[in-house]
N, C-alpha and C positions, 0 to 999 in steps of 0.2 A: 339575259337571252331568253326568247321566248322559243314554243312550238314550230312557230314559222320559220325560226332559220335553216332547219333542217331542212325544210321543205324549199325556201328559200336557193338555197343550194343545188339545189335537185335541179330548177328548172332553169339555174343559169348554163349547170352541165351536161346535163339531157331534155332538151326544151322539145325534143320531137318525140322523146318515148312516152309510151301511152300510161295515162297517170290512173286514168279509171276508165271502165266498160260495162254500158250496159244494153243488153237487147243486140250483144254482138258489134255496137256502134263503139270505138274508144275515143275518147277525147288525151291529149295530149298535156304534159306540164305546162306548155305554154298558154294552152287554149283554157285549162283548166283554172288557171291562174289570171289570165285576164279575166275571164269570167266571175271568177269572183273579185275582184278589182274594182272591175264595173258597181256591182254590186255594193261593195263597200264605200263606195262613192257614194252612192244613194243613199247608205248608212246615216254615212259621217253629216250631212245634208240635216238630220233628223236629231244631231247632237247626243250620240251612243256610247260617244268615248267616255270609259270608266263606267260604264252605267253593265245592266247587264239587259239582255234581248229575249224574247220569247222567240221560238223556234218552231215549226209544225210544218212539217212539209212532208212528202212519199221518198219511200224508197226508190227510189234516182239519181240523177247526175246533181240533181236539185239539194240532195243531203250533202255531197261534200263541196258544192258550191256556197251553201249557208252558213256553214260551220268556217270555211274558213274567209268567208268576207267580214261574217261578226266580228272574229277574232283580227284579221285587217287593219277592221275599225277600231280597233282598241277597246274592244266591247268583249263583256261573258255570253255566251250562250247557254241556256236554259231550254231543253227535250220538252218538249209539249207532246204528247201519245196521242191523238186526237180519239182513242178507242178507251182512255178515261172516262168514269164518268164528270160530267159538265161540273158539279160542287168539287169536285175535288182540282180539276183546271182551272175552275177559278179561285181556290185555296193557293194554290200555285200562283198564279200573276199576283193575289194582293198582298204574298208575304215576300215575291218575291219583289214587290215595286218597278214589275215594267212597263215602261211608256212605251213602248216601240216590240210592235210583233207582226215577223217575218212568219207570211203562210201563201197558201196558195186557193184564190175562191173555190174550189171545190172543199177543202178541207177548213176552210174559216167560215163556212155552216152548220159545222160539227161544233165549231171552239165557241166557250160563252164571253159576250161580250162584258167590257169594263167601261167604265167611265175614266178618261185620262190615259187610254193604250190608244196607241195611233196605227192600224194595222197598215201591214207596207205587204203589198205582193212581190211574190219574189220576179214576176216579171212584169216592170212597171215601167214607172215612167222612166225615161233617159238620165243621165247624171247632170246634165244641165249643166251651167258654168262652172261646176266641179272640174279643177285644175288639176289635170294625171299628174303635172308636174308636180302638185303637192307632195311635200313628204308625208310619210305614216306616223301616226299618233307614234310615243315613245311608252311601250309599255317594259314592266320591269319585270322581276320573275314572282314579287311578291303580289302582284296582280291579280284578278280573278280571269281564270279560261271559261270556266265552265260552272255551274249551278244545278245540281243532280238530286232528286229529291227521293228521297230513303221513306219504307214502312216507319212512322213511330210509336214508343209503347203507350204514350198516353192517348192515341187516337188521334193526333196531328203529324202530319209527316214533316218531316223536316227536311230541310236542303243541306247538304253538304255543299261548302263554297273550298273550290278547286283552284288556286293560283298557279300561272304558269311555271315556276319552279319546278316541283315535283313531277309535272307533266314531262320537262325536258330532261329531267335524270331519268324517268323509267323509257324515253323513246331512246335517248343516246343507249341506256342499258341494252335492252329490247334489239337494237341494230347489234349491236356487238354480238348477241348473244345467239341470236336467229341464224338458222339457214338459208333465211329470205335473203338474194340477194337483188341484184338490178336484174329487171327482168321477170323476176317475180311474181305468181298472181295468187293474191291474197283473198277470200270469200269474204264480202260485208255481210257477215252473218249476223251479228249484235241486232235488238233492238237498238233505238238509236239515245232510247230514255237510261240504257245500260252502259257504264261506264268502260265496256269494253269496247265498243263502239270506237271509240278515241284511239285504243291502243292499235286496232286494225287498222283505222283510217292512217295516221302520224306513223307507226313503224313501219309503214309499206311506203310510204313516201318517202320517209328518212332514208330507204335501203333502194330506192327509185328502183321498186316496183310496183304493179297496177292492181289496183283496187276494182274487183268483179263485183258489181252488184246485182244484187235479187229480188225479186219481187215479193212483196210479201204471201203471198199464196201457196209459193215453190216453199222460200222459208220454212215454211210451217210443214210440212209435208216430208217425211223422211224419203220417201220414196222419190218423188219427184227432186228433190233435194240431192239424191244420191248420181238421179242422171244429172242433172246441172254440174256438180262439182267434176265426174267424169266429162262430158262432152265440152268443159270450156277449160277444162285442164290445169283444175285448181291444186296450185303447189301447196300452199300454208290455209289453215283452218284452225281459229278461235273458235271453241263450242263449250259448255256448258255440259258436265257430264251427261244428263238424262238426256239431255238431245244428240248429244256422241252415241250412246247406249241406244238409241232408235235408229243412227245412220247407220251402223252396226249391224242391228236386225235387219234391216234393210235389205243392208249386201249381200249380206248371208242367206236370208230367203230369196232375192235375185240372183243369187252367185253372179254379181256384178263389183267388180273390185276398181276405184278409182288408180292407177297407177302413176297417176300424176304427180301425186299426193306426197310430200316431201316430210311436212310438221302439222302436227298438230297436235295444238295448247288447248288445255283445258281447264277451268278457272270458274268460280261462281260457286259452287259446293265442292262437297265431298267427293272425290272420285273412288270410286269400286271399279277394277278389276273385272270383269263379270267374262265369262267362257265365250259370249259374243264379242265383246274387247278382242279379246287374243286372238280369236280368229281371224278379224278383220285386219288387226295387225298384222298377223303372220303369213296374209296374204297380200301385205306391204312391206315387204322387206326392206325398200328403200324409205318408208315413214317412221319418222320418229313421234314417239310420245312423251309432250314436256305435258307436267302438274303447277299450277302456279296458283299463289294464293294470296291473296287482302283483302282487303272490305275497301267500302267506298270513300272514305274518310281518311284513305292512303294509298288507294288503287293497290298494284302489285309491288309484293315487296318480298315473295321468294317463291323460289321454283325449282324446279329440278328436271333432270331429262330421264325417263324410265330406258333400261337396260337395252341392247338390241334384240336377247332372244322374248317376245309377249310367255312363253314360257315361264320363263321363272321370274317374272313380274311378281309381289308380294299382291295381296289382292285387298291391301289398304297401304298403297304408297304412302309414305311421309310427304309433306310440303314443301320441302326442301330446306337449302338455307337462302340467306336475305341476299338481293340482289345489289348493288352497289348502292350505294348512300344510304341505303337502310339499315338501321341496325334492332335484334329482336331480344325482349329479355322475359322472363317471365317470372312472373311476382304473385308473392304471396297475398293474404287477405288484406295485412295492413297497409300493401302498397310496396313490399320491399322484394329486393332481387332476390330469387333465389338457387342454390347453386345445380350444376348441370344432374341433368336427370330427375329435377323434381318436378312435381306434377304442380302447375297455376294457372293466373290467368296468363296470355301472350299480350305484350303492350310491346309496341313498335315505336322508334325514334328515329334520328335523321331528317334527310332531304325529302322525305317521301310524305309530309302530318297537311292536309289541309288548313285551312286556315283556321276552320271551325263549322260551324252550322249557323247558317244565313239568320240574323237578326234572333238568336238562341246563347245569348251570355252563358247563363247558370248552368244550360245545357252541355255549354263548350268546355267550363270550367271544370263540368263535374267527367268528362269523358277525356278531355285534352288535359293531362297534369305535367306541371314542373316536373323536369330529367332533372333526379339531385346526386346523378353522377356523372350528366355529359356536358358541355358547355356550357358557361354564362347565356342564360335564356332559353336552353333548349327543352324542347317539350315531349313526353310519351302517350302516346293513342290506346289507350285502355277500351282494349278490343271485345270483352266477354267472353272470347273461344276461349277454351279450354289446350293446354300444350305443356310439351317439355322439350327442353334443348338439350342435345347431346353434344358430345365433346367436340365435334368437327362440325358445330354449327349447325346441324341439322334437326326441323322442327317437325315434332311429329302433332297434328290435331288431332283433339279428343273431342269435339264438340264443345257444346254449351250448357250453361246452370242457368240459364235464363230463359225467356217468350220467344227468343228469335230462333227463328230456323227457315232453310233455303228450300223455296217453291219454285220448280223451274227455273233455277239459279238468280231469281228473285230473291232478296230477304226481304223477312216479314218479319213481325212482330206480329205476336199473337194476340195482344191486348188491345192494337189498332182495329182487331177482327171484331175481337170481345166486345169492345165498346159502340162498331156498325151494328151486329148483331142483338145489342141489348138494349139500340134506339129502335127496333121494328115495335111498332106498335102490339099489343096484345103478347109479349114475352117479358116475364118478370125479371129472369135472371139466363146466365150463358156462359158456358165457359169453352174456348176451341182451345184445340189440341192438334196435332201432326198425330196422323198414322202413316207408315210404312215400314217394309222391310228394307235391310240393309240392301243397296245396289236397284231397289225401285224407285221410282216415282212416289215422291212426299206425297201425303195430299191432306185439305186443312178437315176437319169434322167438329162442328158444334154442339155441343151440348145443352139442352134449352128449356128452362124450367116456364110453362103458360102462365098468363097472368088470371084474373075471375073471367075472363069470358070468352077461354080456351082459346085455342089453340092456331093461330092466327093464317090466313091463306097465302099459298105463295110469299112464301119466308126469303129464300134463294131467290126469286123471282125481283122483290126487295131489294137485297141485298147486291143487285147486278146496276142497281144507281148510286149507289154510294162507294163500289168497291171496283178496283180493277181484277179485270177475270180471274188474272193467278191469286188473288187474293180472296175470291168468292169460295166460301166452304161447299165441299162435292156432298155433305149433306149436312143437315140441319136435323137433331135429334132429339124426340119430347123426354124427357125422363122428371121424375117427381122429385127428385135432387141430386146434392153432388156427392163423391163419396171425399170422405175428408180424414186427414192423418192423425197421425195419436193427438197431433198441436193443435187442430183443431182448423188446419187450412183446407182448401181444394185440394184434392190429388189426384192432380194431373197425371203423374204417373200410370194411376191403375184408370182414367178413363182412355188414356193412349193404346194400354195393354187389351183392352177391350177389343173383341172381335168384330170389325167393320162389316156389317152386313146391311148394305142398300138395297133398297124395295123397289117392286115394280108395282103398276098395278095389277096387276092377276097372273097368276100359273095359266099355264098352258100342257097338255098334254104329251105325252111322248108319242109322238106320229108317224118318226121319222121322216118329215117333211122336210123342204130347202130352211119353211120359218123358226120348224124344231132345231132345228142346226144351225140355225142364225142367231135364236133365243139362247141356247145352252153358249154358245160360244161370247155370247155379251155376259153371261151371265159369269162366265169364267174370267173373263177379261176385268168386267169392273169389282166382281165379288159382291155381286148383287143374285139377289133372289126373286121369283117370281115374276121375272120379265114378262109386260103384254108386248100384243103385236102394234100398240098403238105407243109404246114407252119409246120417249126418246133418247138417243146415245148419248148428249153432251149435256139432259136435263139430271140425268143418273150422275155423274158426273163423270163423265168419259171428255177428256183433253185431247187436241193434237197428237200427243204422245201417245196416250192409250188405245187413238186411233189407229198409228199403224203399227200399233203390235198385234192391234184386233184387224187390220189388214194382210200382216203376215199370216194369223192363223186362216185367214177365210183363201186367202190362196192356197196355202195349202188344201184345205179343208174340198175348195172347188177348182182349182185349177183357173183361177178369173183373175185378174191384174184391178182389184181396187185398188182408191187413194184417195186421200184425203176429200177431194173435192166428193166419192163417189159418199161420202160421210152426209158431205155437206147437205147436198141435193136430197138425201134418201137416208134421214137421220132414226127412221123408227123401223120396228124390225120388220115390220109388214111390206111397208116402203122398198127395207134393203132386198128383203127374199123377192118381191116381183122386179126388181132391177137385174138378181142374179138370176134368176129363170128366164130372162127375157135378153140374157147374152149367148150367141151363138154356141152350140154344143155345151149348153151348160149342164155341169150334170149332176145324177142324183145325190141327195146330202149321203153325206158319208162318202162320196167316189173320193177318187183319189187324185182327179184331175185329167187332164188331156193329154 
């Protein structure tokens, strides 16, 4: 049984309720479904079955018409970002061997061409003598759905390969377990390169309710973000702690509360508790907050629902325990179980193990090992996290002994960084590190020892062609070396501990100006020094995120409704301060608003 039966189901018994909406327009399971049909005809035409497809298309109706005609055609789908850079897209298609990539001309002048890929637009030619009456390819559950490609620590990324199996035990879980019922409207929040993406799209189908999509602009934007989920009266919301932690802020400096809002799961990192959580919670008495947690290489494989009152929330929930067909054990160094309440690594077993990592044997072997307690043939996913299991099943995380740690609920590997970092020309050596406090925003920092003919220009600047944005370090730092442990290694630890202080180019005086209140408040924001009026917010290394938390403070600050986009347009502080002097009754820094 694949993903589509569920779905399958859905539009033989609700063929006129609305499957997805976007732009306020819904489309219907029936119409949804032809449409991709169609589609998959023109697939099959291209001989996809078994093979796996590249995929590049906008957030539209166009994403879950893609995903589920690939899959139609008996074909994997493979997330192409087109906001990659190009070496790293084209790392992608030649390891992952696709002849056939679905995009859209505007977006297939972004993607790098190959030799042997046949690009297909997703709205093309007609299906031709393709017979509707044909039956659908026969796929099985040990099949590949999907091809997701992971940070790796050698500086290659690798693909996890995704068979339908595991897919269909976490949507059947996922429907059981949800609030979502028919009717339902779900937020396509995910990237689409993010393997949550699936879980939104497939459990909101399975529970035949409708998939809201967003733009990527709103997306990005806590604020704007905040009205969409209220105005289109979003029930269910998948988010990513640090982007929860900003819708939050949000509500709370708007004192706009979504009531719609029924569940919301959060998944990707660590989740904190933080005093904006609770508030927003507690002015959702009908929302729940579920924790769920796995890596890519088994999606989700346990969860939990936090308490009704945000009150007595602990302010480092547990992960819960393992969701059906999952099973978690946690083992010592030499690989063996060990008994409840010890402290190891977490390795997961069951229905839930990918197949492995796409054309990566030694890779698979040394991460996927023989289960030498559950069935003839079964396998454990040696995870890295750090846990322990208590008596009633319940896992608590402790983080990681390793490079990897979550960026905008991206994982990374920090050696993938190291090793972009240590190809810029004119840098001898480099080491990156995560800085942050518990409950903030990670962010990555380099360490960078020059080579004889110093100190090389626009490092970052570099580093934004070879690297996806969450993966670009917010700074790049000269130092004459690295500090190193009694053994004789890096220690990463004490350059983590190091106090992050980003540079501007020049001070500025205290004037009490709109610019002096622009400057101090970036400067507090990013934890940067010496802000000009010509420094830019997103070159310091200010994110989405850090923008609208440095949105909420300037509303306060002036009583003016910035957002993201006001980032965008007017990124330097010079920029921002005549944008806020030039809004109606704008007032003096320091007022307190209108």
């Amino acid at each position: 049984m694949t993903v589509l039966r569920a779905f399958d189901d859905r539009c033989r018994a609700t063929p006129d309720a609305p499957a997805v909406e976007y732009h306020g327009q819904a489309l219907t399971y029936a119409a949804l479904d032809a449409a991709a049909s169609r589609l998959a005809r023109r697939l099959l035409r291209h001989g996809v079955t078994g093979r796996i497809v590249g995929v590049s298309v906008d957030r539209s109706v166009n994403l879950p018409v893609a995903v589920l005609a690939v899959l139609r055609a008996g074909a994997a789908y493979l997330p192409l970002d087109p906001a990659y850079p190009p070496a790293r897209l084209a790392f992608m298609l030649r390891d992952s061997d696709v002849r056939v990539l679905l995009t859209q001309p505007d977006i297939a002048e972004r993607l790098p061409s190959r030799a042997g890929v046949h690009t297909m637009w997703l709205d093309g030619e007609p299906s031709g003598g393709a017979s509707s009456g044909q039956p659908w390819p026969t796929v099985t559950d040990d099949e590949l759905a999907y091809v997701m490609y992971t940070s790796g620590s050698t500086g290659v990324p690798k693909g996890v390969a995704m068979p339908h199996g595991p897919l269909t035990n976490l949507i059947e879980w996922q429907r059981g377990a949800s609030g979502c019922a028919e009717g339902s409207r779900t937020l396509q929040f995910s990237a689409f390169s993010f393997d949550a993406s699936f879980q939104e799209m497939f459990s909101t189908w399975a529970a035949g309710g409708c998939l809201v999509l967003v733009d990527e602009d709103v997306r990005r934007d806590p604020h704007r973000l905040l009205r969409f989920v209220d105005e289109y009266r979003i029930n269910r919301i998948f988010m990513p702690f640090v982007a929860l932690q900003a819708l939050a802020g949000a509500a709370t400096g708007q004192q706009r509360f979504p009531q719609a809002v029924r569940e919301v799961i959060t998944a990707g990192e660590q989740l904190y508790v933080t005093p904006a959580l609770r508030r927003f919670f507690a002015a959702l008495p009908a929302a729940t907050l579920v924790n769920q947690y796995g890596p890519s290489e088994t999606h989700i494989v346990t969860s939990i629902q936090l308490g009704r009152d945000p009150g007595e929330w602990p302010e480092l929930p547990s992960i819960g325990a393992a969701i059906d067909g999952a099973g978690i054990v946690v083992l010592d160094d030499r690989g063996l179980p060990l008994p409840v309440g010890a402290t190891g690594e977490i390795a997961i077993g069951g229905r839930v193990l990918a197949r492995g990592y796409l054309h990566r044997p030694a890779l698979t072997a040394e991460r996927f090992v023989p289960d030498p307690h559950g069935a003839a043939g079964g396998r454990l996913y040696r995870t890295g996290d750090r846990g322990r299991l208590d008596a009633d099943g319940v896992v608590t995380f402790l983080g990681r002994d390793d490079g990897q740690v979550k960026i905008r609920g991206h994982r990374v590997e920090l050696g993938e960084v190291e090793v972009a970092v240590k190809a810029v020309p004119g840098l001898a050596d480099a080491v990156v590190v995560a800085h942050g406090r518990p409950g903030a925003e990670r962010r990555l920092v380099a360490y960078a020892v020059a080579g004889p003919g110093g100190w090389p220009a626009d490092v970052r600047g570099q580093l934004t062609s070879a690297l996806p944005a969450h993966m670009v370090p917010v700074a790049v730092v000269p130092v004459d070396g690295f500090p190193t442990t009694p053994s004789g290694k890096v220690d990463r630890a004490a350059l983590a501990a190091r106090e992050l202080v980003l540079s501007g180019t020049g001070a500025a005086t205290a004037d009490g100006s709109v610019e002096d209140a622009v400057r101090r408040l970036w400067e507090d924001v990013l934890d940067a020094v010496d802000v000009g009026p010509d420094d830019n917010f997103f070159q310091l290394g200010g994110t989405s995120l850090l923008a609208a938390v440095l949105t909420n403070r300037l509303n306060e600050e002036f009583g003016i409704q910035a957002e993201l986009e006001t980032f965008l347009r007017h990124p330097t502080v010079a920029k921002l301060s005549a944008w806020i002097g030039a809004q109606p009754m704008a007032p003096a820094a320091g007022g307190s608003g209108r």
